[in-house]
N, C-alpha and C positions, 0 to 999 in steps of 0.2 A: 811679461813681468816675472812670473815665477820660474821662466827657463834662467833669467840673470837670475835669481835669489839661485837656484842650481848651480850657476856657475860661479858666485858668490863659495857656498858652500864646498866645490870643489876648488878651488883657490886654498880654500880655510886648508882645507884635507890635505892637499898638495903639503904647505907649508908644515906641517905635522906640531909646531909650537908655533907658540907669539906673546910678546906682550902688546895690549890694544890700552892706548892712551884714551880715557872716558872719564870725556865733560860731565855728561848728563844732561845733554843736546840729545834731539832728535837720533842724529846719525850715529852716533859713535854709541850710545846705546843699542838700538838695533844691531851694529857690529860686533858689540860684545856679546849679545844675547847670544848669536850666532856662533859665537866663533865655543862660546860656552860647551850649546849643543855639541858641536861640530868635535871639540878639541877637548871638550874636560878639562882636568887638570895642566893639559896642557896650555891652557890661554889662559892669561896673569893679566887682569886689568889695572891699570893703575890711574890712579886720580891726585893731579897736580894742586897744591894747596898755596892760596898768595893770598896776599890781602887785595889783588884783581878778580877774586875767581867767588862767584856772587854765594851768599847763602843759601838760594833757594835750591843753586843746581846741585849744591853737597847733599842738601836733604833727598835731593832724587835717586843720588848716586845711593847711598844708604838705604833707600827705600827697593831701590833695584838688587843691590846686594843680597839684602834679607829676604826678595821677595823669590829670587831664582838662584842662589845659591852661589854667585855668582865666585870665585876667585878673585880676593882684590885687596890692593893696598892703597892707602892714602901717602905720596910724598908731597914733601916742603920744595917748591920750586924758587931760583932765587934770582929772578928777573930786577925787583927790585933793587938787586947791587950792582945793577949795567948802567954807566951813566947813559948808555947810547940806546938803552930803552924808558928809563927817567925823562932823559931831556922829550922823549912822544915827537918824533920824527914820522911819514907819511907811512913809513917802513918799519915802523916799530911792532910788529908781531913779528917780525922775520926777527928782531933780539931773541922775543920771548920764546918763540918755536925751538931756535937753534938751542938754547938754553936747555931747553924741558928733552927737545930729543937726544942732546948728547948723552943726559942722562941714562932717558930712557937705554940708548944704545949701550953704555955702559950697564947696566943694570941687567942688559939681556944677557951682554956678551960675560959676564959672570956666574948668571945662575941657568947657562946652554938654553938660555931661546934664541930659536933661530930669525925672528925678523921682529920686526918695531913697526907696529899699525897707524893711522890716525885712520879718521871718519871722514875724510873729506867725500864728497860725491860730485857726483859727473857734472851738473849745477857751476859748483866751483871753479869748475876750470875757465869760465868763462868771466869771473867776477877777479876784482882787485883782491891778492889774497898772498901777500908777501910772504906768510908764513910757509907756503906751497915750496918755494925756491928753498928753505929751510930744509926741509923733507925731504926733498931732491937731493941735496948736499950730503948728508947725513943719511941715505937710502932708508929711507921711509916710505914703506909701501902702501899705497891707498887702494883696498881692493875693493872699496862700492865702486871707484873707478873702473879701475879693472871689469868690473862685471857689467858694468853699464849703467851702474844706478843711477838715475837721480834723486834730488826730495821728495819729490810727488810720489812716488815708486815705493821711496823708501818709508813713507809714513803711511801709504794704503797695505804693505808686508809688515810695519809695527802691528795696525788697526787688525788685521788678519791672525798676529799673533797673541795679540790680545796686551801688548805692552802698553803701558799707562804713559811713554811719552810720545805717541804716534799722532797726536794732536797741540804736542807742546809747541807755543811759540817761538820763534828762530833767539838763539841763545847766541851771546857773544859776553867776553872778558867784561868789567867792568871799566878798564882802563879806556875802551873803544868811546864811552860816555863822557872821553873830555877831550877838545879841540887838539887837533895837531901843533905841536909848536908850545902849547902850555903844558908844563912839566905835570909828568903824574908822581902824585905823593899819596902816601898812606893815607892820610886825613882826606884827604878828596873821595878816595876809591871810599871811605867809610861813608860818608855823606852821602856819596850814591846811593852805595848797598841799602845804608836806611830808608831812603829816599825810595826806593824801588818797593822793599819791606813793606812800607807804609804803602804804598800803592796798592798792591796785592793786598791790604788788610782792607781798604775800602772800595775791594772787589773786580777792580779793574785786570785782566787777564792776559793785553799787547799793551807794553808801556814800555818807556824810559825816562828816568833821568838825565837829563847832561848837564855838565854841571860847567858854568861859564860862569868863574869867578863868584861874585855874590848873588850871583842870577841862578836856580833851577830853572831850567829849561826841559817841562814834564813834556812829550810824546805820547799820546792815545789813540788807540784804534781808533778811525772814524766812526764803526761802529757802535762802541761804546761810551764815546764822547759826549753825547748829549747828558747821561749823566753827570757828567761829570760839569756842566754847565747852569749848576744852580747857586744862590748867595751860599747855602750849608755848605755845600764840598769847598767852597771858594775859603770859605772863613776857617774850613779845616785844615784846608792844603795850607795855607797860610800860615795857620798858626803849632802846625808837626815842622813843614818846613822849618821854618824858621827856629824851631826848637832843636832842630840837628844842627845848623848854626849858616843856610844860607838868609838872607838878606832880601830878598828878593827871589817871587816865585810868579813864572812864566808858563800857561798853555799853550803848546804849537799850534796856529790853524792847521797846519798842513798834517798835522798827525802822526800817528805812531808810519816809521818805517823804518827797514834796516839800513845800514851803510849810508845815515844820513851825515853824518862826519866826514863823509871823501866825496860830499857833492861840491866841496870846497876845492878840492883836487880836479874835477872834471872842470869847472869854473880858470881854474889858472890855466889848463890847456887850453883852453877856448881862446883864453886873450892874447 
């Protein structure tokens, strides 16, 4: 594990600049941190801003900023004006990808950085992740690729460096939280985010929202679900939901999990 983080770092070195695209996800933070050390002034983080892109992971990114010094700007991404990422097609992160890294690619090729990051790791390549073909297109270099990383890897060299998101939950867009085929609109993506907010306020640490029409449909770790299964949290979830303006609020038996939105996708190929 620490001969990739070496080879990690000599990748960084090689490249001599970059701009690194940072969520404030697991990975792409640990990438920035690195590429920080690694590069100085020369690695420009930048952090894409939409009304999909949750509040809690801004406040990481800011917290990450201040806490290591990091090099960084916030841009306006503007996924939102594609009708062919609106209408939430199965492939609708390959719009928003293509979208965010042309930018990025312009952005570089103006102020002489020589390559355009994401975070993806080695994990990835095996999972449904349309955005991937995006970054391909547009040469966008994944170097925890590159180096071998996976997650597991990649959060025990956070834990090691002592970064505060080397235990954060798997982070995804908020647009991911509404069924393929049902358009995403601002007012939705907000209902989430509050939705999530209010999660996190009554302590809960794997969650999601999804939001199907007048139904919250909440996600919980198994683990921490028994809490969450008494008349008190019942009559609160109830009555917060309903005050961001669903209708109807839904606990999953099955629990908190990622990529439970394209179990619908593996389902149509079956038949």
């Amino acid at each position: 594990m620490l001969q990739k983080e070496e080879r990690l770092r000599c990748i960084l070195r090689e490249m001599r600049s970059c701009i690194v695209a940072l969520s404030g996800g697991v990975d792409s933070s640990f990438l920035a941190f690195v590429a920080h050390q690694e590069l100085g002034a020369g690695a420009l983080m930048v952090t894409a801003e939409s009304p999909s892109y949750p509040s809690y992971q801004r406040r990481i990114v800011v917290d990450l900023v201040t806490r290591y010094g990091l090099r960084h700007e916030f841009i306006a991404s503007d996924e939102m004006s594609d009708t062919n990422y609106v209408e939430n097609p199965s492939n609708r992160c390959y719009f928003c990808k293509h979208e965010l890294y042309t930018k990025l690619q312009n952005m570089a090729m103006q102020r002489g950085f020589r390559y355009v990051l994401d975070g993806n790791n080695l994990d990835d390549t095996g999972d449904y992740r349309p955005g991937r073909q995006a970054g391909r297109e547009l040469q966008v270099r994944s170097p925890l690729i590159e180096a071998g990383l996976n997650k597991a890897e990649i959060r025990e060299l956070s834990h090691l460096q002592g970064l505060p998101t080397w235990d954060q939950p798997a982070s995804a867009c908020l647009s991911s939280r509404i069924p393929y085929g049902s358009p995403v609109t601002a007012e939705k993506l907000r209902m989430i985010d509050q939705g999530e907010e209010l999660m996190r306020a009554f302590g809960f640490s794997q969650t999601r929202v999804r939001h199907h029409g007048e139904i919250a449909r909440i996600e919980i770790a198994r683990e921490e679900m028994p809490k969450a299964l008494t008349l008190e949290i019942f009559e609160r979830l109830s009555r917060e939901f309903k005050r961001i303006g669903f209708r109807f609020v839904a606990i999953d038996v099955d629990g908190y999990r990622t990529g439970a939105l394209n179990e619908v996708l593996t389902q149509i190929k079956l038949a």
